[in-house]
N, C-alpha and C positions, 0 to 999 in steps of 0.2 A: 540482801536479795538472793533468791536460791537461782542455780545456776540457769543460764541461758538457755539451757538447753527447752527450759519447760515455757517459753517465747511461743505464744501459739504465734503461728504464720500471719494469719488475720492482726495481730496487734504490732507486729515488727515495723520498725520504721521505714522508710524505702528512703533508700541513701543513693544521689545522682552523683556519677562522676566524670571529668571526661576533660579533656582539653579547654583551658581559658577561652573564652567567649563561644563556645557550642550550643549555649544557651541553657544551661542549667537553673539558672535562674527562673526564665521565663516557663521554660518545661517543669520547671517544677512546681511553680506558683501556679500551672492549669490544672495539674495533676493531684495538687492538694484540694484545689476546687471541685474536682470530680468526685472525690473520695472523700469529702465533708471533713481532711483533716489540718491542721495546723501546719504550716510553711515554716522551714526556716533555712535563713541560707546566712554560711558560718561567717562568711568576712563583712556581711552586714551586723551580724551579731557582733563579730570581733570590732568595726569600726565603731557601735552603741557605746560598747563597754569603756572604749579610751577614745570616745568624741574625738576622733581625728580620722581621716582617709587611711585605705589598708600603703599606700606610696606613701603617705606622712610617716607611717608607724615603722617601713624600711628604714625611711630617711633618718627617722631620731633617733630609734632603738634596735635595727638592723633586723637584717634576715631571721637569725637564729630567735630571738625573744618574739619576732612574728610565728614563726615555727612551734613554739613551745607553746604560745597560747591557743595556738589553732589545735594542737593536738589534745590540751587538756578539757577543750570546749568537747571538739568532735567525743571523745573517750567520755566526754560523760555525759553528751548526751544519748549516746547508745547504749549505754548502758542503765541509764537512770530513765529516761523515756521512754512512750511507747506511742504509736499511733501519729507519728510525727512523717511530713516528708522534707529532707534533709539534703541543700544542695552545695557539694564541698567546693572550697577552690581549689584551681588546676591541682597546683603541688601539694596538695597535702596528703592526698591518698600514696604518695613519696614516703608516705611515715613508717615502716614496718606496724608501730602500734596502732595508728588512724586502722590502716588496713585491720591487722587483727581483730579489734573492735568493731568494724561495721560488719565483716564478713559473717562473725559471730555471733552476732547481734540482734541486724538489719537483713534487709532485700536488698543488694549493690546491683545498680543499673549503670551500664559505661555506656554514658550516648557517644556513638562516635563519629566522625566527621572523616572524609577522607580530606588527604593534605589540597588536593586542589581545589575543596571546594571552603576550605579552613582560609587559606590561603586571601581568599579574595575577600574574608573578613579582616581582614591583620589590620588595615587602615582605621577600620571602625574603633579597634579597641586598646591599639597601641599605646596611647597615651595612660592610659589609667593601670596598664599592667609593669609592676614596677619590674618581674622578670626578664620582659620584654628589651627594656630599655639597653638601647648602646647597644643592642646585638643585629649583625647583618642578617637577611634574608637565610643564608645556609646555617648559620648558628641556630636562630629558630625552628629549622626543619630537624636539624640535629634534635634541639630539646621537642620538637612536637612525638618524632617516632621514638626518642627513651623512653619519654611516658606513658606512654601509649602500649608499651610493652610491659607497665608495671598495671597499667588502666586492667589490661586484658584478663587479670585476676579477677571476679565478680562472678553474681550471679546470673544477668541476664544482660546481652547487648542491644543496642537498638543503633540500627546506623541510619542517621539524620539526615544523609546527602538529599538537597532538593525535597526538602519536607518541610512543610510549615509547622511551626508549635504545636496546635490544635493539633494535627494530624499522630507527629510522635507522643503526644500526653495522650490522647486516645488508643494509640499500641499499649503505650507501658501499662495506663488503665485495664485493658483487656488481657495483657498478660497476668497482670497480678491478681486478677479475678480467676482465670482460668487457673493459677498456681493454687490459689485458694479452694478450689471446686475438686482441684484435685488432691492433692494432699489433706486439707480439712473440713469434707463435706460436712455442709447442716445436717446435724442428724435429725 
């Protein structure tokens, strides 16, 4: 494939990132729907591939081998597709190569969540995030603003505080059009 560089705008993937349970998922599965393109969110992919839960896959094969599959998926599907919208989990944009690949690649969109309104979700999704587990309240906040300083590498931010879905996949929609209109008008 000839380099990245020649990725018209219009065909790039848009790649969501942003703290475990921000809602990546659901923001991206409206945002594929608006845009008539293909979803894909990677730990659902990575759970397809080895039929078991992404906390099964800690439990039997540890961190690291969840790590390296998540990175070889994200890495090629940036590379190899187009026209896809792409929703990571929390850590994986942690990868120096995740990162180089989408940024190069894709449209990186970091929804972000401020901590106190992140915060009042933690209940909801503690259990299924094997990160989570065994770590106190300040641990958490510790790992929310590390990330969140590796997050802020991207192309466009969207901050989600007291926004329903609908509302943030209608911004990112309207951003990425207006990116489109500018950089690659119809001729």
């Amino acid at each position: 494939m000839g380099t990245y560089y020649n990725i018209p705008l219009r065909e790039r993937n848009i790649v969501l990132i942003g703290f475990m349970g921000v809602g990546k998922t659901t923001i991206g599965q409206l945002v594929a729907k608006k845009l008539y393109r293909d979803f894909i969110d990677v730990d659902q992919e990575i759970e397809k591939q080895h039929h078991m839960s992404i906390p099964a896959i800690f439990e039997q094969m540890g961190e690291d081998y969840f790590r390296k599959v998540e990175r070889e998926l994200i890495v090629d599907l940036c590379t190899n597709t187009r026209l896809k919208i792409i929703s990571l989990g929390g850590g994986a944009y942690l990868q120096e190569e995740v990162r180089k690949a989408c940024l190069s690649h894709c449209i990186v969109f970091f929804l972000d969540l401020s901590w106190e309104c992140w915060k009042e979700r933690l209940p909801l999704i503690v259990d299924n995030r094997p990160v989570l587990k065994n770590k106190t309240l300040e641990e958490v906040e510790q790992l929310f603003f590390q990330r969140r300083n590796v997050y802020s590498i991207h192309n466009s931010r969207v901050l989600t505080n007291n926004l329903d879905p609908e509302a943030i996949a209608n911004e990112i929609v309207e951003s990425i059009k207006w990116t489109w209109e500018v950089y690659e008008p119809n001729e």
